[in-house]
C-alpha positions in Angstrom: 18.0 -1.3 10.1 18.4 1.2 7.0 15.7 0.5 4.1 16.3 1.5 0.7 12.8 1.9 -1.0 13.0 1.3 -4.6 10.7 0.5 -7.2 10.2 -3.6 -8.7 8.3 -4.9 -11.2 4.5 -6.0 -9.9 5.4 -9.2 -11.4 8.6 -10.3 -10.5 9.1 -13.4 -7.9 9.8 -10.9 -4.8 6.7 -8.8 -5.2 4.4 -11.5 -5.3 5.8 -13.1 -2.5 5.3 -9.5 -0.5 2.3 -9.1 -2.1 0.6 -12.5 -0.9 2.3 -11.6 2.8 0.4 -8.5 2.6 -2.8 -10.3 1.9 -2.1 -12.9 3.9 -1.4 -10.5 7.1 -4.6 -8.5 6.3 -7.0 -11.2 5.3 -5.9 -13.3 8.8 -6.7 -10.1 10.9 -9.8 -10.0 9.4 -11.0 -13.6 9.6 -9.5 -13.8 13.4 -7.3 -16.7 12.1 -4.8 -17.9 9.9 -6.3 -17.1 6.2 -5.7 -20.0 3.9 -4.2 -19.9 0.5 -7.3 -20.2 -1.1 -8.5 -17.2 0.9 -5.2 -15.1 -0.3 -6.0 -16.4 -3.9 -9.6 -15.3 -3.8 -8.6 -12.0 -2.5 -5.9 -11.5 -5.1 -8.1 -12.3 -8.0 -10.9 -9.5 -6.3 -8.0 -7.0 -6.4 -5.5 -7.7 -9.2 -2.3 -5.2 -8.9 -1.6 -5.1 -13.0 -2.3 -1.5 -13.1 1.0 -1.0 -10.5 3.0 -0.9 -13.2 4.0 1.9 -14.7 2.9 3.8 -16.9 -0.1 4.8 -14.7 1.3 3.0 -11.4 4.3 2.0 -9.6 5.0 -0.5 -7.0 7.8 -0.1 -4.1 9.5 -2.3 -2.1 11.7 -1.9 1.0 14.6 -3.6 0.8 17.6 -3.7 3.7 21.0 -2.1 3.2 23.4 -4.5 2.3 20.8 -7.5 2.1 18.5 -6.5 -0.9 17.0 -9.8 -0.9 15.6 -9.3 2.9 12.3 -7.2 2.1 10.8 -5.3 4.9 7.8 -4.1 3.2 5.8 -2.3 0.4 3.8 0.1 -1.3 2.3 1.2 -4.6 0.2 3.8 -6.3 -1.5 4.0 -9.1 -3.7 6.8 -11.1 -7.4 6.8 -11.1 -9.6 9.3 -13.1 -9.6 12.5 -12.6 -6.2 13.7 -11.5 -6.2 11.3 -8.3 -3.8 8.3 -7.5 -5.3 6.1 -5.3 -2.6 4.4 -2.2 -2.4 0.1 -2.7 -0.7 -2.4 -0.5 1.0 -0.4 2.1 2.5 -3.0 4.5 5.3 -3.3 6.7 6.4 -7.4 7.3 6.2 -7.9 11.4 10.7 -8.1 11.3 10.6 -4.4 10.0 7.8 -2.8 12.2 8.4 0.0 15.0 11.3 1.7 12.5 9.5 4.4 10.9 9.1 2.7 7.9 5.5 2.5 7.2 5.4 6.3 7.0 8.8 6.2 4.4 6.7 3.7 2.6 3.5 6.0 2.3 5.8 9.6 1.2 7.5 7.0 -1.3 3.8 6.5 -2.8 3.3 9.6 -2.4 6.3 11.0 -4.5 5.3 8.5 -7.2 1.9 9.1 -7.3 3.1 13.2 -7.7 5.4 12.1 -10.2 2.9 10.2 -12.4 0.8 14.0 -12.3 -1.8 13.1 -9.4 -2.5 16.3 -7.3 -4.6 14.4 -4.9 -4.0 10.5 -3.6 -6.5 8.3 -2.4 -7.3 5.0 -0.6 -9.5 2.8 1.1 -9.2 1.0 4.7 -11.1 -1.3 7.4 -11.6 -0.3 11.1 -10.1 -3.2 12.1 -6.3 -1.6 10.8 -6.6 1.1 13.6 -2.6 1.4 13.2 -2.4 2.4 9.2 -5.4 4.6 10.2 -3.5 6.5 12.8 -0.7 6.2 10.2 -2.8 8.4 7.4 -4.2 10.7 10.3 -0.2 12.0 10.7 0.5 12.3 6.8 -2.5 14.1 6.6 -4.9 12.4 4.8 -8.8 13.2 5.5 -11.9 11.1 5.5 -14.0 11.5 2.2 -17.1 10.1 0.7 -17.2 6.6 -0.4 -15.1 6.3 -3.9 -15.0 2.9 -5.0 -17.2 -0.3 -4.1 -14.9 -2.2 -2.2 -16.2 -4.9 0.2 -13.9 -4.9 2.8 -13.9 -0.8 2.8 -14.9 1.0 5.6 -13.3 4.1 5.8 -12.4 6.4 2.3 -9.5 9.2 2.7 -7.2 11.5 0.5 -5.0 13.4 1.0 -3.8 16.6 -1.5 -0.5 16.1 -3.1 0.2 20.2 -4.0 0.5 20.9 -0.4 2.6 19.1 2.3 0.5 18.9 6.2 
């Protein structure tokens, strides 16, 4: 399948419906079991995604060639202080997986996040997501100290946007 990765609007019906896959996805890996919607509420009020909107973020969604309204996944990014973007909600929905494009997701981030001025990119994961991890270590990202206060966080890495791996 080709994807066409594009940028939508945080708040539009289709990203919030990705968005609360995503959590759903995550949040039932973690718990060993189907999450419920309170859980996926609770988890989306922790982590609100306003500030993936431009002007200091952007959200992406993968759409398929010829059948925009069949998502296959997303991204975002958006700027912390300090010259840094920090990499949200990368996900890939189970019909779209094995294609390649988790990694076109994350360089999509990535050019945003170079294209909002960030000369470094950030984010956060859990052990538990052993495949995005392995999915970082190829694009090059490196583990570095703690930088937010995230519960769920185990692992901090960044990666340096001035130079390609």
């Amino acid at each position: 399948m080709n994807w066409k990765i594009t940028p939508a609007d945080i708040e539009s019906a289709e990203a919030v419906a990705t968005v609360r896959a995503y959590v759903d996805d995550i949040a039932s890996r973690y718990y060993g079991r189907p999450a419920t919607g309170e859980e996926i509420d609770t988890a989306l009020a922790e982590e609100p995604d306003d500030e993936l909107a431009p002007p200091r973020g952007v959200f992406l969604l993968a759409r398929a060639e010829g059948d925009p309204a069949r998502i296959g996944g997303c991204s975002g990014a958006k700027l912390l202080a300090g010259g840094a973007a920090e990499l949200k909600r990368v996900w890939v929905a189970p019909h779209a997986r094995r294609q390649g494009l988790g990694a076109r997701l994350v360089a999509a981030a990535e050019d945003a996040a170079r294209a909002l001025g960030a000369a470094a990119i950030r984010l956060d994961t859990r052990s538990d997501l052993v495949e995005a991890r392995a999915l970082y270590a190829r694009r090059g990202y490196l583990d570095i100290e703690r930088y937010n206060d995230s519960p769920y966080a185990q692992h901090w890495l960044e990666k340096s946007l001035t130079t390609e791996p």
